[in-house]
C-alpha positions in Angstrom: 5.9 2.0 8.2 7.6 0.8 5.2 5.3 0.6 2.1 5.4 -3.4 1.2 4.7 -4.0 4.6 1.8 -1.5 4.7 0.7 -3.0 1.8 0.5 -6.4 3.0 -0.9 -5.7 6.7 -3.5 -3.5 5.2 -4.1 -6.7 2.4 -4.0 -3.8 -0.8 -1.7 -7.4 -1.8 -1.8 -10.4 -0.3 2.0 -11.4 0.2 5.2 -8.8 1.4 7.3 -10.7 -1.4 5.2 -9.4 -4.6 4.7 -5.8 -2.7 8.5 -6.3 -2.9 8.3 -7.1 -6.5 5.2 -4.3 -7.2 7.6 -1.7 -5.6 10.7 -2.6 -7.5 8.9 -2.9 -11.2 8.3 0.8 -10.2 4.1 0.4 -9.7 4.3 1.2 -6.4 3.5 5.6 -6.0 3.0 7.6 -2.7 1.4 11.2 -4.0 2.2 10.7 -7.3 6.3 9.8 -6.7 7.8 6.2 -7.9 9.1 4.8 -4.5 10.8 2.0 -3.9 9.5 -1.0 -0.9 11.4 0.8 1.6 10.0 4.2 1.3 8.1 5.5 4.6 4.1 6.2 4.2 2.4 8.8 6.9 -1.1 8.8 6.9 -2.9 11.1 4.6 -0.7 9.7 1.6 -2.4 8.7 -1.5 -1.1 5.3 -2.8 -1.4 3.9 -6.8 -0.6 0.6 -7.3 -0.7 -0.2 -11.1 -1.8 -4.4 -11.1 -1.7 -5.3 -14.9 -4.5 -3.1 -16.5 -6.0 -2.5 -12.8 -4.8 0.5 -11.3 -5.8 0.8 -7.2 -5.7 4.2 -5.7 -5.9 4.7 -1.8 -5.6 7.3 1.2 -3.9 6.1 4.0 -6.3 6.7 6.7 -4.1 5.1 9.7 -1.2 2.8 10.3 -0.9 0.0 12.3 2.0 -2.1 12.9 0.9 -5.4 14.8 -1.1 -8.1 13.3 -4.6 -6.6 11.9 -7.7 -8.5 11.4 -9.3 -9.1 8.2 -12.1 -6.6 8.8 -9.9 -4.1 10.5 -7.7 -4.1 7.4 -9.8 -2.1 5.6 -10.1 0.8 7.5 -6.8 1.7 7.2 -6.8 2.9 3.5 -10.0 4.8 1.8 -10.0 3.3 -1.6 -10.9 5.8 -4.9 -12.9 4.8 -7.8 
């Protein structure tokens, strides 16, 4: 799956258009690597998403491409502190 759209099926952001935008301002990183919207994530991969002074750092735990619920969207990623 493509990283904006993981991003806004698993609500990390709210809209595909500013993980678009995240992704091209180059605060979008898979393992530590700069990737652009269209790079692939595999589960296991640890997202940062730098959001102004807020920095969000994930595991992908699973990947799912159809429409997920609100409560089922946050067990695809295992946020950090």
């Amino acid at each position: 799956m493509r990283v904006d759209k993981f991003l806004k099926v698993s609500r990390l952001i709210k809209r595909r258009t500013v993980a678009n935008e995240a992704c091209d301002k180059g605060r979008v990183a898979i393992n530590g690597k700069v990737v652009k919207a269209s790079a692939i994530v595999k589960v296991g991969d640890i997202l940062t998403i730098q959001l102004g002074e807020k920095a969000i750092k994930a595991e992908i735990l699973k990947i799912d491409e159809k429409h997920v619920t609100k409560d089922d969207a946050t067990s695809m990623y295992r946020q950090f502190d």
